[in-house]
C-alpha positions as CSV (number, residue, x, y, z in Angstrom):
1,X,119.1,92.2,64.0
2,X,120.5,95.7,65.8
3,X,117.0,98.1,65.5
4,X,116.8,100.9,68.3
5,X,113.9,103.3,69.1
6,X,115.9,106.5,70.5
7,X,114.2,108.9,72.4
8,X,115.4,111.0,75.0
9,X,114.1,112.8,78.7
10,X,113.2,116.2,76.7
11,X,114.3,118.4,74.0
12,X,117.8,119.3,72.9
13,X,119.3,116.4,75.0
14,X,121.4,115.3,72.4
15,X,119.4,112.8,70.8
16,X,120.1,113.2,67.2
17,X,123.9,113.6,67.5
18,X,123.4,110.3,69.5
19,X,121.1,109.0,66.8
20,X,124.2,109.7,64.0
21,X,126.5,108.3,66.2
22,X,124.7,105.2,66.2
23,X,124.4,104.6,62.9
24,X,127.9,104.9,62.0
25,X,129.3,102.9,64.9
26,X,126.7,99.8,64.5
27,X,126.2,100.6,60.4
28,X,122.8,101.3,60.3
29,X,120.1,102.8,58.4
30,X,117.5,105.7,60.1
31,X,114.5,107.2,60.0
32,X,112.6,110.2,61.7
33,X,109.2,108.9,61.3
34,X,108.2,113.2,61.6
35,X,110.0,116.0,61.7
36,X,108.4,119.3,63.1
37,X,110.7,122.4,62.9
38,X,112.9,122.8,59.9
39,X,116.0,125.4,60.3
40,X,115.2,128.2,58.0
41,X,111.1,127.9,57.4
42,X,108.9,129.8,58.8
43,X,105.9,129.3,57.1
44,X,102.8,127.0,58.4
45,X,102.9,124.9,55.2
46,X,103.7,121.0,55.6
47,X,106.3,120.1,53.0
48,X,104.9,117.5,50.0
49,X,105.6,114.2,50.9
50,X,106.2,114.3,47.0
51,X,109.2,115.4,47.2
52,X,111.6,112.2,46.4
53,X,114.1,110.4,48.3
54,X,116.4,113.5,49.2
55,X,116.8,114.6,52.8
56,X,115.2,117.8,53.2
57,X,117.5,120.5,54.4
58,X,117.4,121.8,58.1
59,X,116.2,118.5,59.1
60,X,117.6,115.8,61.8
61,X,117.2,113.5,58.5
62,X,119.9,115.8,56.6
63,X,122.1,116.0,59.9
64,X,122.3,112.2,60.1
65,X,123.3,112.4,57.2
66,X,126.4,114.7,57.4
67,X,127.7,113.5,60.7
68,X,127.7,109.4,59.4
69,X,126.9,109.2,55.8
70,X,124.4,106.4,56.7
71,X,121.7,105.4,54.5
72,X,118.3,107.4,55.8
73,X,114.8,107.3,55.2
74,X,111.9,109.7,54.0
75,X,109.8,111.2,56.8
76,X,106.2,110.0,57.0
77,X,105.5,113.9,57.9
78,X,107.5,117.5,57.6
79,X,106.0,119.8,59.9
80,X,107.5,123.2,59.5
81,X,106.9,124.5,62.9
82,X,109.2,123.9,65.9
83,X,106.3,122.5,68.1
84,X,105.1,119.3,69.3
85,X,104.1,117.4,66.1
86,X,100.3,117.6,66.8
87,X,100.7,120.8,67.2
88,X,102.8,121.6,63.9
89,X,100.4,119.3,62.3
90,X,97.2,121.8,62.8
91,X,99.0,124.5,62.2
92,X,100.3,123.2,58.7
93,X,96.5,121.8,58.4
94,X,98.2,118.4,58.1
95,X,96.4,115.3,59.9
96,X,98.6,112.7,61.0
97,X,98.0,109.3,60.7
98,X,100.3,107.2,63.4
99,X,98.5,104.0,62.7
100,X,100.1,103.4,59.4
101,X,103.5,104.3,60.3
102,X,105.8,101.3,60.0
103,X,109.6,100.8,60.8
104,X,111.4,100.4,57.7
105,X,112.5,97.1,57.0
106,X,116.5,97.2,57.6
107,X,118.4,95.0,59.9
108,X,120.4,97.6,61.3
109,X,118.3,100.5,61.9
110,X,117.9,103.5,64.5
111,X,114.4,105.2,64.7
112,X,114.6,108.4,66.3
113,X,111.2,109.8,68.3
114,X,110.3,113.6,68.4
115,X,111.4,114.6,72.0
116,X,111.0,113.3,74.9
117,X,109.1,109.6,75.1
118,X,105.7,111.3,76.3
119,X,105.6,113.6,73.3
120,X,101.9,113.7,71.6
121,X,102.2,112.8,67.4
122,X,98.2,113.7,67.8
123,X,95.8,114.7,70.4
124,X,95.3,110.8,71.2
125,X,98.5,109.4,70.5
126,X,102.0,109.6,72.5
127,X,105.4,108.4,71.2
128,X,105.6,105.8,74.0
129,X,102.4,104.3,72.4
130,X,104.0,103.8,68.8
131,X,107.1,102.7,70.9
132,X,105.1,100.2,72.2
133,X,102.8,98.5,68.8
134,X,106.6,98.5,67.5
135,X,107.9,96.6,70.2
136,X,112.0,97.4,69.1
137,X,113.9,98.5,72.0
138,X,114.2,101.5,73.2
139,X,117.8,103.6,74.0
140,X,116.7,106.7,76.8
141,X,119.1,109.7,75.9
142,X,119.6,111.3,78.8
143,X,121.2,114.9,80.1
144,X,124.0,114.8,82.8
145,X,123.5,117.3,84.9
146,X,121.3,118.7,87.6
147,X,117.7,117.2,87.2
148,X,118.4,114.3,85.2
149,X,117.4,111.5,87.9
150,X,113.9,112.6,87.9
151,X,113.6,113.4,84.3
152,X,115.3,109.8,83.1
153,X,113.1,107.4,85.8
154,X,110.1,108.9,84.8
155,X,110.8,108.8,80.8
156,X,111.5,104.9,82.0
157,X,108.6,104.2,84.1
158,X,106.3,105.5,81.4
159,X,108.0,103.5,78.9
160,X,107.9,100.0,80.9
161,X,104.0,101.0,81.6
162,X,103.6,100.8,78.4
163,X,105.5,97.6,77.8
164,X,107.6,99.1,75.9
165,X,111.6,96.5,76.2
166,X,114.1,99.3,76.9
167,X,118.1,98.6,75.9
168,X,119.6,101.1,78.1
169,X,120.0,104.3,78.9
170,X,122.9,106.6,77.3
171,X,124.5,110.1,78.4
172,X,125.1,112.8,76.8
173,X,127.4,115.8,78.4
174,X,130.0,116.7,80.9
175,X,130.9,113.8,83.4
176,X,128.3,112.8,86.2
177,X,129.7,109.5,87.6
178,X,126.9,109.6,90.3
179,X,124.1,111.2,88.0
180,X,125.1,108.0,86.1
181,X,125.4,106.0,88.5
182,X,121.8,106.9,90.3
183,X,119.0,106.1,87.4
184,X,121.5,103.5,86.2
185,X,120.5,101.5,89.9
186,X,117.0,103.5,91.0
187,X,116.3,102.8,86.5
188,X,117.4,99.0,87.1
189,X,118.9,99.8,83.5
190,X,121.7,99.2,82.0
191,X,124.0,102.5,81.2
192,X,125.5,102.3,77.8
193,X,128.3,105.0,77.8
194,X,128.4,108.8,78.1
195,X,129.4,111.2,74.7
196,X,130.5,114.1,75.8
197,X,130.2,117.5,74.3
198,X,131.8,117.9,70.9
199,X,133.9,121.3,70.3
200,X,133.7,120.0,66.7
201,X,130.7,118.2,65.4
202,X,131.5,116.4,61.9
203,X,131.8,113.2,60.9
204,X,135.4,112.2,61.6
205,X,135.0,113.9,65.2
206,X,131.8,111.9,66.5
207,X,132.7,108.4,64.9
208,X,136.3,109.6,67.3
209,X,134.1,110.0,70.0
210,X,131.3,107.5,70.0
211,X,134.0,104.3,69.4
212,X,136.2,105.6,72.7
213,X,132.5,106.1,74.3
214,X,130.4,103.3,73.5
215,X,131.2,99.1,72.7
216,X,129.1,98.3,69.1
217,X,128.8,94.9,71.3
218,X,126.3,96.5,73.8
219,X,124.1,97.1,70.1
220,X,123.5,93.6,69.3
């Protein structure tokens, strides 16, 4: 079995191309349990869920997609909105229902989380919480640069609070050898590799990358 939860300190970290990376270095399948901000669509309107097995375009689901050629999932929920999903979820009149979300049953699989790991999928419920019923580890995506110690131990102390068993931590950007280095000791966690920034993202480029990055035995 090789399932990962990956979520990240924040926003626009680098979490999907990690996520894509993943899956084509380990073979596995993925899923985005919700998606809130699709590239293109501005209206308020949640997408059907009735909409078959296709990825939808503008969606980390359809990036996935194009940077591994894994096998992905349907979301449980397309929010439109680039907001926090309980936020894009009232404003598409849509009520989520985290309870009955369930990891699809794959033996390879990546999960990816909205955000950061304190991000709210309703006024009750944060993605550390699911991260926890789940109980499949969890891979911290984390920035390089200035502000990244603080960010990445807190996204790991509210994790482990929360029982949820984290794999590692793994970078994404310019070299940091002591950023690294820092929440790797202060984090007591293990640091997986750094992928650095891509001047071209595709598929040949970031399976390039992640192999001279990354050891698929660190996955397993």
């Amino acid at each position: 079995m090789a399932r990962f939860v990956i979520t990240s300190t924040g926003t626009d970290v680098g979490k999907t191309v990690f996520a894509a990376g993943l899956c084509g270095l380990i073979g596995a399948e993925y899923w985005k349990p919700v998606q809130s901000g699709l590239a293109g669509n501005v209206e308020n309107d949640a997408i059907s869920a009735d909409r078959g097995n296709a990825a939808q375009p503008g969606t980390d689901r359809a990036e996935v997609e194009r940077l591994s050629g894994a096998r992905t999932h349907p979301e449980a929920a397309l929010l439109p909105q680039p907001l926090s999903p309980h936020r894009a979820a009232e404003l598409a009149g849509v009520t989520l229902d985290p309870a009955g979300w369930t990891p699809p049953d794959a033996a390879r699989l990546v999960i990816e989380g909205a955000g950061g790991a304190l991000v709210p999928v309703t006024r009750h419920v944060l993605f550390a919480d699911l991260f926890a019923r789940w109980q499949v580890p969890v891979i911290v995506v984390c920035a390089t640069g200035l502000g990244t110690i603080s960010h990445s131990l807190t996204a790991l102390e509210s994790l482990r609070a929360r029982g949820v068993p984290v794999h590692g931590v793994a970078f994404v950007g310019p070299a940091n050898d002591d950023n690294m280095a820092t929440i790797g000791d202060l984090g007591r966690v293990r640091v997986l590799g750094r992928l650095p920034l891509l001047d071209q993202l595709d598929r040949d480029s970031l399976t390039a990358a992640m192999r001279a990055a990354f050891s698929a035995g660190d996955f397993t």
